[in-house]
C-alpha positions as CSV (number, residue, x, y, z in Angstrom):
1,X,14.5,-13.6,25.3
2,X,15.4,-10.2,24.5
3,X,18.1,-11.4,21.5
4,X,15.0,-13.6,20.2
5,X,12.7,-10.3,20.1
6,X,15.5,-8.4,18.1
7,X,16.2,-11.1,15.7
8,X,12.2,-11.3,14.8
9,X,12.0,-7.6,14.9
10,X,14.9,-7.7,12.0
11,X,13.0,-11.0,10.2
12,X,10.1,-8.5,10.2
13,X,11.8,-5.9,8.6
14,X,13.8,-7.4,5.9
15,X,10.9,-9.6,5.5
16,X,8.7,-6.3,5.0
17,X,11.1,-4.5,2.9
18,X,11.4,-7.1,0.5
19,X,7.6,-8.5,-0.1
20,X,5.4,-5.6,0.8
21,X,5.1,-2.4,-2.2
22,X,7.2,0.3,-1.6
23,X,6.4,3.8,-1.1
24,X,8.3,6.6,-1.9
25,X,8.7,10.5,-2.0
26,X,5.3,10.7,0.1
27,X,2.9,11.0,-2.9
28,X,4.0,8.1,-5.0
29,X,2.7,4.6,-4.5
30,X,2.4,1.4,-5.8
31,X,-0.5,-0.7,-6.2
32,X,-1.0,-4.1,-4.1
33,X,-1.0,-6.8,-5.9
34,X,-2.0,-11.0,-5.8
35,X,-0.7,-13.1,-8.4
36,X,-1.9,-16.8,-8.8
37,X,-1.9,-19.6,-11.3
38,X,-4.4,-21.7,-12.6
39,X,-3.7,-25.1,-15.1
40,X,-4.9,-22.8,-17.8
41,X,-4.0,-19.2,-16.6
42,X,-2.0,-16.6,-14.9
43,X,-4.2,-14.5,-13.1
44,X,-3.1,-11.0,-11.8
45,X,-5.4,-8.4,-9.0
46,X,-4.2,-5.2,-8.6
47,X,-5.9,-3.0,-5.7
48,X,-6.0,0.8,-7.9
49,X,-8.6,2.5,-5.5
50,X,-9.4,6.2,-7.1
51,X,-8.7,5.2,-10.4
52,X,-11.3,4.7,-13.5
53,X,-9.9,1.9,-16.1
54,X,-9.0,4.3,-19.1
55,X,-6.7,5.7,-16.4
56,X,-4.2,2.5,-16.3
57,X,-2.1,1.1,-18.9
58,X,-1.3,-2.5,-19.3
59,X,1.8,-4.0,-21.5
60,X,3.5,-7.2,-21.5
61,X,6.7,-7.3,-22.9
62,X,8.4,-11.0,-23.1
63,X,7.8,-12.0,-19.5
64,X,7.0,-9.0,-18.0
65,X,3.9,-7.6,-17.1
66,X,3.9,-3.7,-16.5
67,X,0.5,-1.7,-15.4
68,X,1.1,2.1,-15.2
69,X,-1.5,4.5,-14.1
70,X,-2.1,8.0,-12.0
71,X,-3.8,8.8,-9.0
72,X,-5.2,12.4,-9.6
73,X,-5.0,14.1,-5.8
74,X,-8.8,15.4,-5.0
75,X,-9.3,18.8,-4.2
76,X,-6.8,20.5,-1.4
77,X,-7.9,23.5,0.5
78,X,-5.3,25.4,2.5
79,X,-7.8,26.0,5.3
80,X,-8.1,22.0,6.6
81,X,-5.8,21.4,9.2
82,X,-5.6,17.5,8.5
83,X,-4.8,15.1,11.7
84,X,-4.0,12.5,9.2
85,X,-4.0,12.4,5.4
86,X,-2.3,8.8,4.4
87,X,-3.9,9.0,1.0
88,X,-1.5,8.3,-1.8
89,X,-1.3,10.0,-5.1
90,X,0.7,10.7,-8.3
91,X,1.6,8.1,-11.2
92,X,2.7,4.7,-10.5
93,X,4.2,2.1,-12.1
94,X,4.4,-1.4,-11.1
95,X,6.5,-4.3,-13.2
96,X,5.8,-8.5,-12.2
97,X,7.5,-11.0,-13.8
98,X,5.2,-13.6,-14.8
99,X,5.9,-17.0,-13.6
100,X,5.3,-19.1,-16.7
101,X,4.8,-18.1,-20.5
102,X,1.6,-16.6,-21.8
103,X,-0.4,-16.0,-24.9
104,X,-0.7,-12.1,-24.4
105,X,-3.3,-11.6,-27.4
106,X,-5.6,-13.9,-25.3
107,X,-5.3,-12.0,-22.1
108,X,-8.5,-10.1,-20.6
109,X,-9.0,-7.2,-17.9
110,X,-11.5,-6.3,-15.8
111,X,-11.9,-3.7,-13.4
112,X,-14.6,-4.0,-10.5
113,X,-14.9,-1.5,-7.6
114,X,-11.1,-0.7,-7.3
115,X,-10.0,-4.3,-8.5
116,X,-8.1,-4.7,-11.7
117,X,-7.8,-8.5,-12.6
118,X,-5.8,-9.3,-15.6
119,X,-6.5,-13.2,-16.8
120,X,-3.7,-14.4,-18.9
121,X,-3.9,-17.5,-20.9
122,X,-0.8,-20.1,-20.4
123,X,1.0,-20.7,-23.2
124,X,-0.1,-24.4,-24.8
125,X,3.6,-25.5,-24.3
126,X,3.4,-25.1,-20.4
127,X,0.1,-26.3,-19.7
128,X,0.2,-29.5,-17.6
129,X,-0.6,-32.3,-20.3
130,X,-2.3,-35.5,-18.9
131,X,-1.3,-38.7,-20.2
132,X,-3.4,-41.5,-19.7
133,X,-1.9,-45.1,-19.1
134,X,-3.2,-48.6,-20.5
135,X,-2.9,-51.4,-18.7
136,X,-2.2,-54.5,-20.7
């Protein structure tokens, strides 16, 4: 029972490692983000809490989509004496590769209450086609 424990304990952490963001030196983070497809579209959410949308940058570049961005750190004062502070800050980058092709002059952005959703069009080559049969 105790081997099974350690071995989920190690699933969890590898599992972790590889599929959650990482966060490094303290003040840098990445954002979360949900990807999902559509017939028509590849649709992107990034979680950028703090942020206003001229503050990110978007680029795709071949199959890569990038979004870069700062978190400005509010106002410090030297005379709090913080029990926790777990709120990231500095600039981020975070790089997806996108599942399928895309027209990238067609894509659209919008940013609602911390959410940045990024619609991209499929290309016309990859969209599922329909074919119809005729029965004779």
């Amino acid at each position: 029972r105790e081997m099974m424990t350690l071995r989920e304990a190690m699933d969890r952490l590898f599992d972790d490692a590889f599929t959650r963001p990482l966060s490094l030196a303290g003040n840098w983070s990445v954002p979360a983000v949900d990807m999902y497809q559509t017939d028509n579209d590849v649709v992107v959410k990034a979680a950028l809490p703090g942020i206003k949308a001229d503050e990110v940058q978007i680029n795709i570049t071949g199959e890569v989509l990038t979004l870069k961005g700062e978190v400005k750190q509010s106002e410090e004062t030297k005379e709090k004496a913080y029990h926790i502070r777990e709120q990231r800050w500095g600039a981020f980058e975070r790089s997806i590769i996108l599942p399928t092709d895309v027209v990238a002059d067609n894509a659209k952005a919008d940013f609602e209450n911390g959410i940045l959703t990024i619609t991209l069009p499929k290309a016309e080559e990859v969209k599922p086609k329909t074919i119809t049969i005729k029965s004779k």
